[in-house]
C-alpha positions as a Python dict, from the first residue, in 0.01 Angstrom:
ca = {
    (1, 'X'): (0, 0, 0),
    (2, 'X'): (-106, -159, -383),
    (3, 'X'): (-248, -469, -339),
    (4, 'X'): (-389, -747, -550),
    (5, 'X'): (-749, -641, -533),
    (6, 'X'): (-621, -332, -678),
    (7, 'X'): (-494, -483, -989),
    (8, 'X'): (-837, -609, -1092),
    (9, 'X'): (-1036, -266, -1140),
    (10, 'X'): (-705, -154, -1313),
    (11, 'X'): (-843, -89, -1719),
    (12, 'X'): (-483, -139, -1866),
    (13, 'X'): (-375, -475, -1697),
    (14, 'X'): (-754, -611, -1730),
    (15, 'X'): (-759, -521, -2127),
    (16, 'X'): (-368, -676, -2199),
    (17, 'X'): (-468, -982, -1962),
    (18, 'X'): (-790, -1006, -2204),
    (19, 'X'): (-616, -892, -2555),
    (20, 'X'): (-277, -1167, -2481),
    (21, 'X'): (-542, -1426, -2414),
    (22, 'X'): (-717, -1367, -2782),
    (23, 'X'): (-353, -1378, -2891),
    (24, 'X'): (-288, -1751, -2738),
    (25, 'X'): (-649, -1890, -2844),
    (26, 'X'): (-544, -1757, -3217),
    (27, 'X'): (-220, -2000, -3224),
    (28, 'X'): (-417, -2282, -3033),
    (29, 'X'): (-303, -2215, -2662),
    (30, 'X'): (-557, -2319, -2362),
    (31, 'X'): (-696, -2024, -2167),
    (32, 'X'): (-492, -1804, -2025),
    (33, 'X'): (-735, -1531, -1891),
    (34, 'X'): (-863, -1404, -1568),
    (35, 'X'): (-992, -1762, -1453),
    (36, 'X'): (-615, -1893, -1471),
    (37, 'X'): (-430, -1541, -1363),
    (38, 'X'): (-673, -1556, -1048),
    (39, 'X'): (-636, -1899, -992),
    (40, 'X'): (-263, -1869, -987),
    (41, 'X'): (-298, -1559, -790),
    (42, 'X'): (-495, -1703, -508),
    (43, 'X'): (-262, -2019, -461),
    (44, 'X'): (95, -1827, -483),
    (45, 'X'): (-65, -1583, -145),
    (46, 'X'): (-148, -1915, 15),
    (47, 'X'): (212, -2081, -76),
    (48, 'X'): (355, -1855, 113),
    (49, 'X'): (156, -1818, 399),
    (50, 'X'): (133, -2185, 456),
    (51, 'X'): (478, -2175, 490),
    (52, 'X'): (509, -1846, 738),
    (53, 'X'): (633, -1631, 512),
    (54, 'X'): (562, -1241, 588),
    (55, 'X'): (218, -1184, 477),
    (56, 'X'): (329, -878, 277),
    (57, 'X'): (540, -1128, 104),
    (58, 'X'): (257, -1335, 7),
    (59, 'X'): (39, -985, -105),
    (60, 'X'): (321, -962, -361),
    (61, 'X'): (332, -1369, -489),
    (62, 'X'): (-49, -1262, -502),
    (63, 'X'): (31, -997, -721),
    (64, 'X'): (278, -1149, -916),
    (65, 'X'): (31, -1415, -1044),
    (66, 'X'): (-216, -1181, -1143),
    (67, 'X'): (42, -1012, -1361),
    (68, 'X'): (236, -1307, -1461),
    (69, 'X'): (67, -1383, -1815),
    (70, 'X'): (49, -1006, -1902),
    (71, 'X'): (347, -1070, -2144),
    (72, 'X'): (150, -1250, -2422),
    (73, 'X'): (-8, -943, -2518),
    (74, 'X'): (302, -886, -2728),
    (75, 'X'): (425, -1272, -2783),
    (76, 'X'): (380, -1611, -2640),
    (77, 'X'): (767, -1634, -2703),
    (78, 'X'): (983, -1434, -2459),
    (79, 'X'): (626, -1369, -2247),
    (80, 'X'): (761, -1353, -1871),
    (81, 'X'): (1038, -1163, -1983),
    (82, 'X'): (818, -904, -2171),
    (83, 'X'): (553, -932, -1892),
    (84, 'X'): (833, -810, -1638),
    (85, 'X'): (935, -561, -1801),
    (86, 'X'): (521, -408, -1847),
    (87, 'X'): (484, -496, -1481),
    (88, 'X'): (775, -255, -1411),
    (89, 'X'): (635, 28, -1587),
    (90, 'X'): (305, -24, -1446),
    (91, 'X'): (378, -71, -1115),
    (92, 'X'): (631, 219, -1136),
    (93, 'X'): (313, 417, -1225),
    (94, 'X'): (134, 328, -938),
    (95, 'X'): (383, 419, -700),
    (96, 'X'): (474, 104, -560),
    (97, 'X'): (793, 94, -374),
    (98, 'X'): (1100, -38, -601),
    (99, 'X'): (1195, -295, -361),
    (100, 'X'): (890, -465, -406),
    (101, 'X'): (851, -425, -770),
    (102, 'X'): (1184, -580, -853),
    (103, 'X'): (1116, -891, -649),
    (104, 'X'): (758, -925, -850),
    (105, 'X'): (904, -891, -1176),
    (106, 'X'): (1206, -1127, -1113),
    (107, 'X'): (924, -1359, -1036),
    (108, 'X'): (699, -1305, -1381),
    (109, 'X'): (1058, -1290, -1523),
    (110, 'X'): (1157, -1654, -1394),
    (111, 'X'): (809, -1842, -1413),
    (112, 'X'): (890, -1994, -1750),
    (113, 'X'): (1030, -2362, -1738),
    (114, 'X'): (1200, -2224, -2054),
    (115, 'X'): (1423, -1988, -1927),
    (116, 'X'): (1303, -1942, -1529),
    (117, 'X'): (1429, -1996, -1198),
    (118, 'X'): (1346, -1967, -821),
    (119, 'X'): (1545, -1684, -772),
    (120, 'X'): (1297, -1550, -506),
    (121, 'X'): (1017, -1688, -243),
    (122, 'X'): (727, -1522, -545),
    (123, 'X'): (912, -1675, -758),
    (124, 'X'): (914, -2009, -636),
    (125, 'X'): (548, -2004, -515),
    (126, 'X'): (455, -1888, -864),
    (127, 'X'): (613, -2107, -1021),
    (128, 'X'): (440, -2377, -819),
    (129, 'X'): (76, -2209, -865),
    (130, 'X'): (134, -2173, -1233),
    (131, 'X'): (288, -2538, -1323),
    (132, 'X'): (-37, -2654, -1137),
    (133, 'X'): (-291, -2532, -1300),
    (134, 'X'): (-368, -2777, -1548),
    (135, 'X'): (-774, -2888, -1611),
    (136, 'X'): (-996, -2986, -1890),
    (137, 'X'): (-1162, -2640, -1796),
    (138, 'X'): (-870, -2459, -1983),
    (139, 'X'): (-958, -2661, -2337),
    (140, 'X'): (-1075, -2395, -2603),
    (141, 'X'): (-1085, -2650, -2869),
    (142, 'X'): (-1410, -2825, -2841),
    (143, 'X'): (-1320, -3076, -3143),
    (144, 'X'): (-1205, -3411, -2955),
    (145, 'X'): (-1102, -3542, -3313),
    (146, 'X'): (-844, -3256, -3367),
    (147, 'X'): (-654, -3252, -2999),
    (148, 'X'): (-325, -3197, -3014),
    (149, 'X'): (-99, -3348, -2720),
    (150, 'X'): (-179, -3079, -2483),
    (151, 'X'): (-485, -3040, -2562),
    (152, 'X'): (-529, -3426, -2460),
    (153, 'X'): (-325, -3344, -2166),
    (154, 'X'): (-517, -3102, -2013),
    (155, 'X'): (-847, -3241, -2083),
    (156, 'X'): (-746, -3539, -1942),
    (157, 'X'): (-691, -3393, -1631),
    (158, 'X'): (-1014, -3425, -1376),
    (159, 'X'): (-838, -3232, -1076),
    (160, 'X'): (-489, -3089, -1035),
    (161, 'X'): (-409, -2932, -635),
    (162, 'X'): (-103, -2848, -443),
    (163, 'X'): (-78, -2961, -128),
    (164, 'X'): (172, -2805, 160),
    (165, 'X'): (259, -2995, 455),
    (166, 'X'): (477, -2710, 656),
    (167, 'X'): (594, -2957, 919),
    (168, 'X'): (688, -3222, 678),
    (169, 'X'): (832, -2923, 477),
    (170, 'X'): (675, -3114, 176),
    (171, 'X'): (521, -2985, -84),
    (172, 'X'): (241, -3229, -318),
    (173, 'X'): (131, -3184, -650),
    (174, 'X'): (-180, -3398, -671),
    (175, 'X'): (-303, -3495, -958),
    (176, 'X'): (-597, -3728, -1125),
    (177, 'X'): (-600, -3814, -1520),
    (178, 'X'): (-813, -3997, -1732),
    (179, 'X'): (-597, -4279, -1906),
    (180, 'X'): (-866, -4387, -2131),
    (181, 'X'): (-812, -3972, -2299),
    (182, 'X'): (-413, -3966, -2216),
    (183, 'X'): (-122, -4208, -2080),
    (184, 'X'): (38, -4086, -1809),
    (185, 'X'): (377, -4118, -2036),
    (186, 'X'): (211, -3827, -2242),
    (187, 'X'): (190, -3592, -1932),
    (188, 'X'): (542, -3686, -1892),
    (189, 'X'): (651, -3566, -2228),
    (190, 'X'): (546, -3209, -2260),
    (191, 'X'): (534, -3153, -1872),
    (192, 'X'): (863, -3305, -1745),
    (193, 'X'): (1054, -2984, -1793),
    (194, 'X'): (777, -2784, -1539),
    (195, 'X'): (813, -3046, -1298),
    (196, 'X'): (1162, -3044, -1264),
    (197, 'X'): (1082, -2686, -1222),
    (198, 'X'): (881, -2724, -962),
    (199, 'X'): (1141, -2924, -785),
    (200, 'X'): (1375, -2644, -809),
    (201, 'X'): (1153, -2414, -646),
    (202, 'X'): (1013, -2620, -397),
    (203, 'X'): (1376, -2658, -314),
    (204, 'X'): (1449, -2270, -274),
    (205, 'X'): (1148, -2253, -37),
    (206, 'X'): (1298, -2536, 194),
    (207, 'X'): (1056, -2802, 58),
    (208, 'X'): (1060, -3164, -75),
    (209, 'X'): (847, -3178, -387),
    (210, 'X'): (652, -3492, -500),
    (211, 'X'): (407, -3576, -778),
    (212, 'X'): (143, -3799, -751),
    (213, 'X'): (-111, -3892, -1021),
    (214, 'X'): (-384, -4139, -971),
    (215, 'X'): (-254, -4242, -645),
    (216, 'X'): (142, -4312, -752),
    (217, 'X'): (409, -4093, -667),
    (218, 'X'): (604, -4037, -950),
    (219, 'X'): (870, -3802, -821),
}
């Protein structure tokens, strides 16, 4: 049975994880390498099992947000589409059964805010890992003076966690930003179109969804 773990030794998905990340820090993206894919990884498994969902189902969230960036070794644009599609072929390759592969790359296919949608459990709890993730940590461009708006964004962030509450079926995006670096209105918007997201698939997984950010809820 492929797991997660397995993923990591694998040469191919370690070099396009590594190569699509050189690709986003050449047009000015924040990091998108094995930090973030693990990071993402780690909290889509325990989405899912805070919620009682099969624990095989939460192996393949786990493995969906290891794979879920894979795309950008061909293009930032169209990325969770073209990421699906490798994560087919490679997971074809390894023998995993089809059943399983189809709901992982419906998730890397649907994490997007651009184009994505909870169509599955994965899905939803990687869409909820990935919109998360946001932390000074993931600033390449060391130049305060030449920030763009998300580079402001994320640096302003100090700490960004999800929190589930399975008997309030509630889930929390917690979040702390330095004002004095960026307004909260600035979070809002580049970011409002992931939360909304986020509402969506907090939704599919039976869940309220709130956002709070230095102490306020905001949604």
């Amino acid at each position: 049975m492929l797991e997660v773990a397995d993923l990591y030794r694998h040469p191919l998905v370690k070099g396009f994880i590594k190569q699509g990340n050189k690709h986003l820090e050449a047009i000015g993206y924040t990091d998108h390498g094995q930090v973030h894919v693990k990071v993402v990884s780690r909290l889509s498994r325990e989405i899912l099992l805070k919620l009682k969902y099969p624990e095989r189902m939460a192996d393949l969230a786990a493995i969906a947000g290891y794979l879920h960036d894979i795309g950008n070794v061909i293009s930032r644009n169209g990325h969770s589409q073209a990421g699906a599609l490798i994560a087919w072929e490679l997971l074809n390759r390894m023998q995993m059964p089809e059943d399983e592969i189809s709901v992982i790359c419906a998730a890397i296919g649907n994490h997007d805010e651009g184009s994505g949608q909870p169509v599955n459990a994965v899905a939803a709890a990687l869409i909820l890992a990935d919109k998360s993730h946001v932390h000074r940590n993931r600033v390449r461009n060391h130049d305060v003076a030449t920030f763009d708006i998300h580079d402001r964004v994320n640096y302003a962030v100090e700490y960004s966690i999800v929190n589930i509450d399975e008997e309030e079926q509630l889930i929390s995006m917690v979040m702390a930003i330095d004002t004095a670096i960026c307004p909260v209105m600035e979070y809002f918007e580049i970011f409002l179109s992931r939360m909304l997201l986020c509402r969506r698939a907090a939704d599919f997984l039976g869940c309220e969804f709130e956002l709070i950010i230095n102490g306020a809820k905001l949604i």
